[in-house]
PAZAPA-4460 file (N, C-alpha, C; in steps of 0.05 Angstrom, whole numbers, plus 32768, in hexadecimal, padded with zeros to 4 digits):
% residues 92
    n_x    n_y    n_z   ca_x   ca_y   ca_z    c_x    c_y    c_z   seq   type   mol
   88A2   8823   866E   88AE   8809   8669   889F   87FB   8652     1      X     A
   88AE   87EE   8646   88A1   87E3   862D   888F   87C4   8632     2      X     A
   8880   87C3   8621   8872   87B0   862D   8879   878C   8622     3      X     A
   886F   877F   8638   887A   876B   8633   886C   8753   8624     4      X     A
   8855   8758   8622   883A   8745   8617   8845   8736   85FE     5      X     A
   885A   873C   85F4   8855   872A   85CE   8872   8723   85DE     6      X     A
   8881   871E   85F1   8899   8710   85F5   888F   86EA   85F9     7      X     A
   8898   86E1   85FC   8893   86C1   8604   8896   86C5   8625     8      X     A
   8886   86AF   862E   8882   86A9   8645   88A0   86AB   865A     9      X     A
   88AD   869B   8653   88CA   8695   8663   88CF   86AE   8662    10      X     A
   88D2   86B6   8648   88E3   86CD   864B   88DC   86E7   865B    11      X     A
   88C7   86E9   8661   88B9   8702   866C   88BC   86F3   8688    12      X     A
   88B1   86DF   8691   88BD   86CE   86AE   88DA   86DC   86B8    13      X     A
   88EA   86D6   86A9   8908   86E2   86A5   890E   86F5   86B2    14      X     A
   8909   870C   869D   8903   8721   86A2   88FD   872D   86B5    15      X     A
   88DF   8723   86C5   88D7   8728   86D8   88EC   8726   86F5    16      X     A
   88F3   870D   86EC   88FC   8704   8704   8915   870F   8707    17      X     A
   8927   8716   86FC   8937   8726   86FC   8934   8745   8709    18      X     A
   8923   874A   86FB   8917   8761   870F   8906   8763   8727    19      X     A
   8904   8754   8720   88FB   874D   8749   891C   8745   8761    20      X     A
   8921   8738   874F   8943   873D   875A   8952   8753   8761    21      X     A
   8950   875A   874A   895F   877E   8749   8953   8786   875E    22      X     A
   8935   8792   8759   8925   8796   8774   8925   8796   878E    23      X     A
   892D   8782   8794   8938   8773   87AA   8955   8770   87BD    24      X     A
   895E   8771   87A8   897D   8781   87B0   8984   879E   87AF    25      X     A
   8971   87A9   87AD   8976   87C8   87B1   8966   87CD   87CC    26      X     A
   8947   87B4   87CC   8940   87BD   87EA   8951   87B9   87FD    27      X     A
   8958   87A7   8800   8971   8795   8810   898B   87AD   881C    28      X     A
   899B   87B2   87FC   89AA   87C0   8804   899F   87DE   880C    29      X     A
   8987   87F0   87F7   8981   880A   8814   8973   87FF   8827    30      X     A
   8972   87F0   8832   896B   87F0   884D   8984   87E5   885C    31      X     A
   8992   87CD   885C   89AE   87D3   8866   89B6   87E5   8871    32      X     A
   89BA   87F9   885D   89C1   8819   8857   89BB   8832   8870    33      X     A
   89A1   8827   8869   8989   883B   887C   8993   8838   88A5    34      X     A
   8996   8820   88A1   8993   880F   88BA   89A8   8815   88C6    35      X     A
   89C5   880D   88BC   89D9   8810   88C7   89E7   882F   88C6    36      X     A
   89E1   883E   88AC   89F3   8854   88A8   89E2   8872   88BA    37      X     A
   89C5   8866   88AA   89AD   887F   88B2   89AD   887E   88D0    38      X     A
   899B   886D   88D8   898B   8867   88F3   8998   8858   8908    39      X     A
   89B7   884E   8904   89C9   8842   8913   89BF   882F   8928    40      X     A
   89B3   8819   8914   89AE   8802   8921   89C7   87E9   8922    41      X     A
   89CB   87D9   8931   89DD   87CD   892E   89E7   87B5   8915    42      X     A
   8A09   87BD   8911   8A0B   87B0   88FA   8A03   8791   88F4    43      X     A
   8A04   878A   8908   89FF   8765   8908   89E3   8769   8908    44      X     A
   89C7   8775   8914   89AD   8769   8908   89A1   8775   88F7    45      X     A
   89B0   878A   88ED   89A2   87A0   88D3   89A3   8788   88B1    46      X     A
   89BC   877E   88AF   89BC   8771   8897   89A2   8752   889A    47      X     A
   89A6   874B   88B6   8988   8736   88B3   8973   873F   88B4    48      X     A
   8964   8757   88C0   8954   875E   88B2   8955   8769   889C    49      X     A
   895A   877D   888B   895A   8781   8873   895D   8774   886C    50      X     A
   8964   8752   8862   8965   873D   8855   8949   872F   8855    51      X     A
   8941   8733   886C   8923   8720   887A   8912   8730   8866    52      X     A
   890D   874B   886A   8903   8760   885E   88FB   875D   8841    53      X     A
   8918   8758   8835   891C   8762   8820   891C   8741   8806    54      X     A
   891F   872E   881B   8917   870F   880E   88EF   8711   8815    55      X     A
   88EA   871A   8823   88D0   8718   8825   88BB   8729   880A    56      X     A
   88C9   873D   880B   88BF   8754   87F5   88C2   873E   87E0    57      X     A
   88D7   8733   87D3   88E4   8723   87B7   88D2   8710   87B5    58      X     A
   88C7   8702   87C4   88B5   86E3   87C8   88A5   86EF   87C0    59      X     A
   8887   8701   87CB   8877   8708   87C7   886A   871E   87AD    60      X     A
   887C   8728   87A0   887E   8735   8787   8889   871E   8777    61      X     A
   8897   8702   877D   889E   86F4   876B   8889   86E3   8769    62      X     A
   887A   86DF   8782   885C   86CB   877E   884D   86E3   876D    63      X     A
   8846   86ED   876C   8829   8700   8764   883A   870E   874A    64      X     A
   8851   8714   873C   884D   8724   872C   885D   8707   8717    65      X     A
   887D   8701   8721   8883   86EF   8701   886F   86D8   86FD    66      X     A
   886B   86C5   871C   8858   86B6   8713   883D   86B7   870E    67      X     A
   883C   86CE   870C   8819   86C8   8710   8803   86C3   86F3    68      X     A
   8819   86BA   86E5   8809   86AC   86CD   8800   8694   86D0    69      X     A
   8809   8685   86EB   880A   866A   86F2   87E9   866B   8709    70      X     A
   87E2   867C   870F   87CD   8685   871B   87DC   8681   8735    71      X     A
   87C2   868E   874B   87CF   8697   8769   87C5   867E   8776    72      X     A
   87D5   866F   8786   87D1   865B   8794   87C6   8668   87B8    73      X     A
   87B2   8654   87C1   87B4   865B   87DB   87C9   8655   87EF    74      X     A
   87C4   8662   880B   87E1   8657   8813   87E7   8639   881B    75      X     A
   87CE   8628   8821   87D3   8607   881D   87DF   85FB   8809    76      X     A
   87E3   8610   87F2   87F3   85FA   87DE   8802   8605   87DB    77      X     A
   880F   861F   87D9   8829   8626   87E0   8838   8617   87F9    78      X     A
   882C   860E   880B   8839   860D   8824   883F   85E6   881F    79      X     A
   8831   85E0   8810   8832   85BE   880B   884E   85BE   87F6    80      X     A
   8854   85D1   87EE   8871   85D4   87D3   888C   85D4   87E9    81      X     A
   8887   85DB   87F7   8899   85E5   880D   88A9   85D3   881A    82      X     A
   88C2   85CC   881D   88D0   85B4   8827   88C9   85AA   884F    83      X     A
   88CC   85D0   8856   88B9   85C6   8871   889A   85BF   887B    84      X     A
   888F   85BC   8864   8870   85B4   886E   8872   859B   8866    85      X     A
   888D   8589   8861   888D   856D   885A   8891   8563   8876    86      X     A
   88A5   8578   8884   88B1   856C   889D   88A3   8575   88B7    87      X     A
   889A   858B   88B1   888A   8595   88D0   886A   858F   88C8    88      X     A
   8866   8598   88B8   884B   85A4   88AF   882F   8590   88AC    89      X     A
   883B   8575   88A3   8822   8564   88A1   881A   854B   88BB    90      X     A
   87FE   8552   88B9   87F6   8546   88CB   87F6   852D   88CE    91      X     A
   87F9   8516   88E8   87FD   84FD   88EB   87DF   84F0   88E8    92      X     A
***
């Protein structure tokens, strides 16, 4: 794969993120796949997990690989960005 170092910022972001997408929807769908066709798990909870699965994989290659020009946050300040640590999360 060709390299990406002399592209501009956004654009390699882009890029990235796109492919972490792609990525992501191929885990999603072979495991779907796997679940229902292979190993005949049932049709109704095979697609939520492979979704759970397969949004979990996307987050975590999207924290650590497109962003990580932005440096790695701990999980207190990731978790302070978050719409539910406005509503559950802080202390009285």
């Amino acid at each position: 794969m060709a390299s990406l170092s002399g592209t501009p910022s956004i654009v390699r972001q882009a890029i990235r993120y796109g492919a972490t997408g792609g990525a992501g929807l191929a885990v999603n769908v072979s495991l779907l796949v796997a679940f229902v066709d292979i190993l005949d798990f049932s049709p109704v909870w095979s697609p939520i997990v492979s979704t759970g699965v397969a949004l979990t994989l996307t987050f975590l290659v999207t924290e650590h690989w497109v962003f990580a020009e932005y440096g790695a946050e701990d999980g207190r300040a990731r978790a302070a960005r978050t719409p539910g640590y406005y509503t559950v999360g802080q202390k009285q």
